[in-house]
N, C-alpha and C positions, 0 to 999 in steps of 0.2 A: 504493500500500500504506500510506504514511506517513498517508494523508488517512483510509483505511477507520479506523485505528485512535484515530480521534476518535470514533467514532461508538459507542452503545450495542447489546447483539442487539436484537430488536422483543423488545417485550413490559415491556422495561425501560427506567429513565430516572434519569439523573441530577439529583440536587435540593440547589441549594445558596442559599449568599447569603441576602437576606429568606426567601425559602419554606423554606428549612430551618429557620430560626429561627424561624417560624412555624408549623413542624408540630414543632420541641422546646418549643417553648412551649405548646401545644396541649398535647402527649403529659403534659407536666408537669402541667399543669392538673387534667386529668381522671385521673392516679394521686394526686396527693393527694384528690381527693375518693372514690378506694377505700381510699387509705387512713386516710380519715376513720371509714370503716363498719368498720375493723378484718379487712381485705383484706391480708394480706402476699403481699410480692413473690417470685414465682417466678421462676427463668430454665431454661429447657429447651435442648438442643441445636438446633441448625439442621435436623441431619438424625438420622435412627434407622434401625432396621431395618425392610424393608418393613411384616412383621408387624403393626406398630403401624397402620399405615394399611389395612392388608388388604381385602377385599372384605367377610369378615366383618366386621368393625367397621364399614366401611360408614362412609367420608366423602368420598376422591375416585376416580373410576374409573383403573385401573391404568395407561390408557394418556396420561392426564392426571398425573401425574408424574412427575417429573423420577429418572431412577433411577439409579445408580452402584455399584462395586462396591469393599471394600474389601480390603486383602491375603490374606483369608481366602478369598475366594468371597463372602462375605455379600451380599446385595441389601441397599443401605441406599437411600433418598431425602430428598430435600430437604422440611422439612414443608409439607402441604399446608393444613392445619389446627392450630393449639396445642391444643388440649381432649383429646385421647388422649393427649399425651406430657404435661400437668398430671395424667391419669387413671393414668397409668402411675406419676408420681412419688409419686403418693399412696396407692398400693395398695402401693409400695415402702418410704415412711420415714411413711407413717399407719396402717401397716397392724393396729396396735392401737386406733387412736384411734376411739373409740364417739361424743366427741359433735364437731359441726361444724368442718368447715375452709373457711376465706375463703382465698381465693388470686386474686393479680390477676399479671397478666404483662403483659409486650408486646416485639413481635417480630415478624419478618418473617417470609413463607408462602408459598407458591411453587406455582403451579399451571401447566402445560404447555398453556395453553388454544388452540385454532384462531385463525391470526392473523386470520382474519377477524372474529371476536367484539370486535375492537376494546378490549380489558382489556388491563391489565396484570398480566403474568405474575411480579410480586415484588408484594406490599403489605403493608402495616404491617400489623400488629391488638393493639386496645389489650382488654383483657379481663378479667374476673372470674369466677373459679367457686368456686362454694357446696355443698360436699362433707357429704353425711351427714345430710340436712334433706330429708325429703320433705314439709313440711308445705306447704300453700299460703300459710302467712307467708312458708315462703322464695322462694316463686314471688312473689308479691307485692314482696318486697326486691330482688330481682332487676330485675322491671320500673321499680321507681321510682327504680334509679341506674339504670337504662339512661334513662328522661328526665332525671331531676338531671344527667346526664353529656353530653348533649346541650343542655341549657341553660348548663351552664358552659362548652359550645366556644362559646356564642354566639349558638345558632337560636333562632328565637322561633314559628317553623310546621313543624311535622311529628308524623307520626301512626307510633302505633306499631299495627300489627294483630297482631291474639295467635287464635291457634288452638287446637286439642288433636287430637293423631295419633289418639285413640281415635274421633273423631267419625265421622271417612272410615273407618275401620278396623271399626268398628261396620257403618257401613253396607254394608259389602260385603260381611262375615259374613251381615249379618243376609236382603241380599239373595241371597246365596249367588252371588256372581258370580265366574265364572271368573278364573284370571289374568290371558290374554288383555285379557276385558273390562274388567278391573281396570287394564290398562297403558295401555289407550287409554280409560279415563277420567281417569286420574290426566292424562295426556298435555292433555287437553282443558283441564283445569282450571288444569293451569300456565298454559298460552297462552291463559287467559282468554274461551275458549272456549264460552261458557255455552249457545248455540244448539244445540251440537255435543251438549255435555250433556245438552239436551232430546230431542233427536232420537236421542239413544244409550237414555236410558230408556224413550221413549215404546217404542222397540222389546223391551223387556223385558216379562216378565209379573211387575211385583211390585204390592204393595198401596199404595194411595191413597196413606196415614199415611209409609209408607217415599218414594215417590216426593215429597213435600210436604218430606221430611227432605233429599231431594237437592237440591233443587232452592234448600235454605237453602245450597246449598256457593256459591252465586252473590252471596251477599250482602257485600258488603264490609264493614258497621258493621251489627249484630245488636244492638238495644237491647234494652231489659229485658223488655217485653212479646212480643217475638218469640222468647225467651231461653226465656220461660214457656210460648209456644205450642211451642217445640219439643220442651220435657220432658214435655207432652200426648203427644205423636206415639210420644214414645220408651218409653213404660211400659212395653213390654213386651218395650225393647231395654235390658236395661241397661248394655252395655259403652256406648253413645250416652249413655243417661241417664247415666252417673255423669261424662261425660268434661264434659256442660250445666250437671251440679253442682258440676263444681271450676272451669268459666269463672265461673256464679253468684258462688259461694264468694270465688273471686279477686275482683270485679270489687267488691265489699265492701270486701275490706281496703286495696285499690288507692285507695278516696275516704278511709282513714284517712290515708294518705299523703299524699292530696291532687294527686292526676297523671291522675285519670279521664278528665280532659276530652282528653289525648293518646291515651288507649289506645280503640282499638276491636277489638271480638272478628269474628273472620274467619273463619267455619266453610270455608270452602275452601282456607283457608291448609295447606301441604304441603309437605315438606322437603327436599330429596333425599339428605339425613343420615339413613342409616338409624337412628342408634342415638338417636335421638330418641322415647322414651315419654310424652311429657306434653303439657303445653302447650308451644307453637313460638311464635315472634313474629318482626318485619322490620320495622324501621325505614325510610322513604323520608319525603324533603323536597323542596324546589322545589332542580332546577339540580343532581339525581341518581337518571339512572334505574335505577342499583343501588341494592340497603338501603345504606343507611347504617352500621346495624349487626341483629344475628342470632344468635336464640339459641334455647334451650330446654331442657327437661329432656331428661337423660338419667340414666335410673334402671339399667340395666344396663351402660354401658360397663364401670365398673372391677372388673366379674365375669369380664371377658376376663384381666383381671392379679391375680387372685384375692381381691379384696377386695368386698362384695357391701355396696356406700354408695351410697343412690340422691341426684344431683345434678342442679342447674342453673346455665346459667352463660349469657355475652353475649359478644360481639366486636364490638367498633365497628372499621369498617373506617377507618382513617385519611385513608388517600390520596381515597376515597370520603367523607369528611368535609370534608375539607378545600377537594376540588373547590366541594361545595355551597357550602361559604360563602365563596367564592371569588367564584361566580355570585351569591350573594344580597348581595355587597359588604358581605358580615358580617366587620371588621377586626379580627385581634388586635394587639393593642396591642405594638407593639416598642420598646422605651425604647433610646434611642442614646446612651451615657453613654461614647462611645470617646472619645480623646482622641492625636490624632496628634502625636508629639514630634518635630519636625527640628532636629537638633543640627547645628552647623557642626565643620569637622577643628581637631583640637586639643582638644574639650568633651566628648569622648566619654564619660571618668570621672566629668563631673557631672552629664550627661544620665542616664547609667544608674541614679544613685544618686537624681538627681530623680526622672525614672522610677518607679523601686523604693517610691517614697515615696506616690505618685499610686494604685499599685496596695495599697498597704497602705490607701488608700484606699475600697479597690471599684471604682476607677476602675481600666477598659480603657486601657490604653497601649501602641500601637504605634510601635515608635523607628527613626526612619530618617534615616540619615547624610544632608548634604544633598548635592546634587550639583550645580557649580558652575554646570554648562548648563541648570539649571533656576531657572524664577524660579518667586518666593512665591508667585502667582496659580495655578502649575501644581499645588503641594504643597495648595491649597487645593480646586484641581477633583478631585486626587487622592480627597484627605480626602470630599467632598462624593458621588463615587463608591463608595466603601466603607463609608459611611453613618455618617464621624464626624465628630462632632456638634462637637469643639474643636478647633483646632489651634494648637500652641504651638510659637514659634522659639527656638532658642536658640542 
């Protein structure tokens, strides 16, 4: 019994020593550079009432939560996602505010996933949402601290693919396809399925121009010219067409920023976030076969909590971050500036006062009495184990 209780449940893990320090110094990093863009800092609860997570709202399915109940009867859960309870607190203490709110967070998320899916069921996420701005400036600001923020953890390759829900949403109005066929094409498309895809249309009766439209959902990097032939195809779809004019549109303001060369547009990109109306994106690098980070508009959530502010926002998954540059031997930098003090009996008053003097410093100082069965060489492998850098006798 005494041994079970070293151990974590699955899905979980303890993280200390260098890799903590490592993932606060990270987290550090990349909130000052949201709050360079004038991003203030939220903090939301761990857990809320189901409500917040619901089906309607539509971010994790019911039986992938974690659920508990409080002295009331209430169904509360552990968050699965931050973006609804930032949407909740805004629709609460914004709920006059007409022009834009930046808000960044970070905090941990909790999903009940199959232990065979091999994840971890607690993960950090570090984040930013841009409240009240439907322009494609702010879709455009949005994507280029998701690469700014990815350049300051350290990567120097990774691609971001950007979508728009109205694309696929377009096409399945315009081909008038069932649900059904709608659930096992979306299905295909996730699992990258593109043959599937082919042999699902050919069995359809739509028209040329629409089938030439599907069959872009297979493209992973859709450059300018292909951008052009598809707004040909769509003339006479406009929920298609307008969704081609705001990737256009973005992909413009995106080279003012200067980040075009990471982003490629992904007509088959798809979310399983419902409440995602715009453009959607996913971060992936070498040495993680999750996004990295994941985001998009959502122009209707905060009509759930009665505020009607259409927004977009990002999540860099941390733990997911971290792995990558782990694998790609991408170092953050840990400065070891501790300073281990071993006082002998009787010096204890001007050790501490030494001590105290060292820390008025900025200097780390850890004070330990010394102990007679120990020699200097052991208080040194001590030090050199705990990763400090001086050690001083006294």
């Amino acid at each position: 019994m005494r041994r079970k209780l070293l151990h974590t449940p699955e899905g979980v893990r303890d993280i200390y020593n260098r890799e903590c320090a490592r993932k606060l110094i990270l987290q550090e990093n990349l909130h000052d550079l949201l709050k360079k863009y004038g991003y203030g800092a939220i903090e939301t609860p761990t857990f809320e009432f189901f409500d917040i997570f619901s089906r309607e709202i539509g971010t994790t399915p019911s039986k992938d939560l974690y659920k508990f109940f409080d002295r009331e009867g209430n169904t509360l859960v552990l968050r699965p996602d931050i973006t609804p309870s930032v949407a909740r607190c805004v629709a609460k203490y914004y709920e006059e505010e007409e022009f834009p709110v930046r808000l960044c967070y970070m905090g941990n998320t909790f999903i009940n996933n199959s232990s065979y899916q091999g994840r971890l069921k607690e993960t950090t996420q570090l984040g930013a949402e841009l409240i009240g701005d439907n322009s494609v400036e702010a879709d455009a600001e949005i994507l280029a601290l998701v690469v700014y923020a990815l350049k300051v953890a350290g990567l120097k390759e990774f691609q971001i693919g950007v979508g728009h829900v109205d694309f696929f949403k377009g096409l399945v109005q315009a081909a008038e396809l069932e649900e059904e066929t709608e659930t096992e094409l979306m299905e295909l498309i996730f699992n990258k399925n593109f043959f599937g895809v082919e042999e699902l249309l050919d069995a359809l009766h739509i028209s040329e121009p629409l089938k030439e439209l599907f069959f872009m959902l297979g493209n992973i990097c859709m450059p300018e010219d292909m951008i052009k032939r598809a707004k040909e195809l769509s003339a006479d779809y406009p929920v298609i067409l307008n969704a081609l004019e705001r990737l256009e549109a973005l992909n413009y303001v995106l080279k003012c920023y200067g980040v075009e060369k990471y982003i490629s547009i992904e007509l088959g990109m798809l979310s399983s976030y419902h409440y995602y109306t715009g453009i959607i994106f996913a971060g992936y690098t070498f040495g993680s076969g999750e996004p990295i980070v994941k985001g998009g508009r959502y122009d209707k959530l905060l009509t759930y909590f009665g505020k009607d502010a259409p927004s977009i926002g990002f999540a860099v998954v941390i733990d997911q971050l971290l792995a990558a540059l782990s694998r790609q031997k991408v170092k953050i930098p840990i400065h070891d500036h501790g300073v281990l003090f071993v006082y002998q009996e009787g010096k204890q008053k001007e050790a501490i006062q030494e001590a105290q003097k060292l820390r008025e410093q900025d200097k780390c100082v850890s004070l330990v009495k010394w102990e007679e069965q120990k020699t200097q060489e052991a208080y040194e492998e001590y030090a050199k184990r705990m990763h400090i850098s001086e050690v001083l006798f006294l």
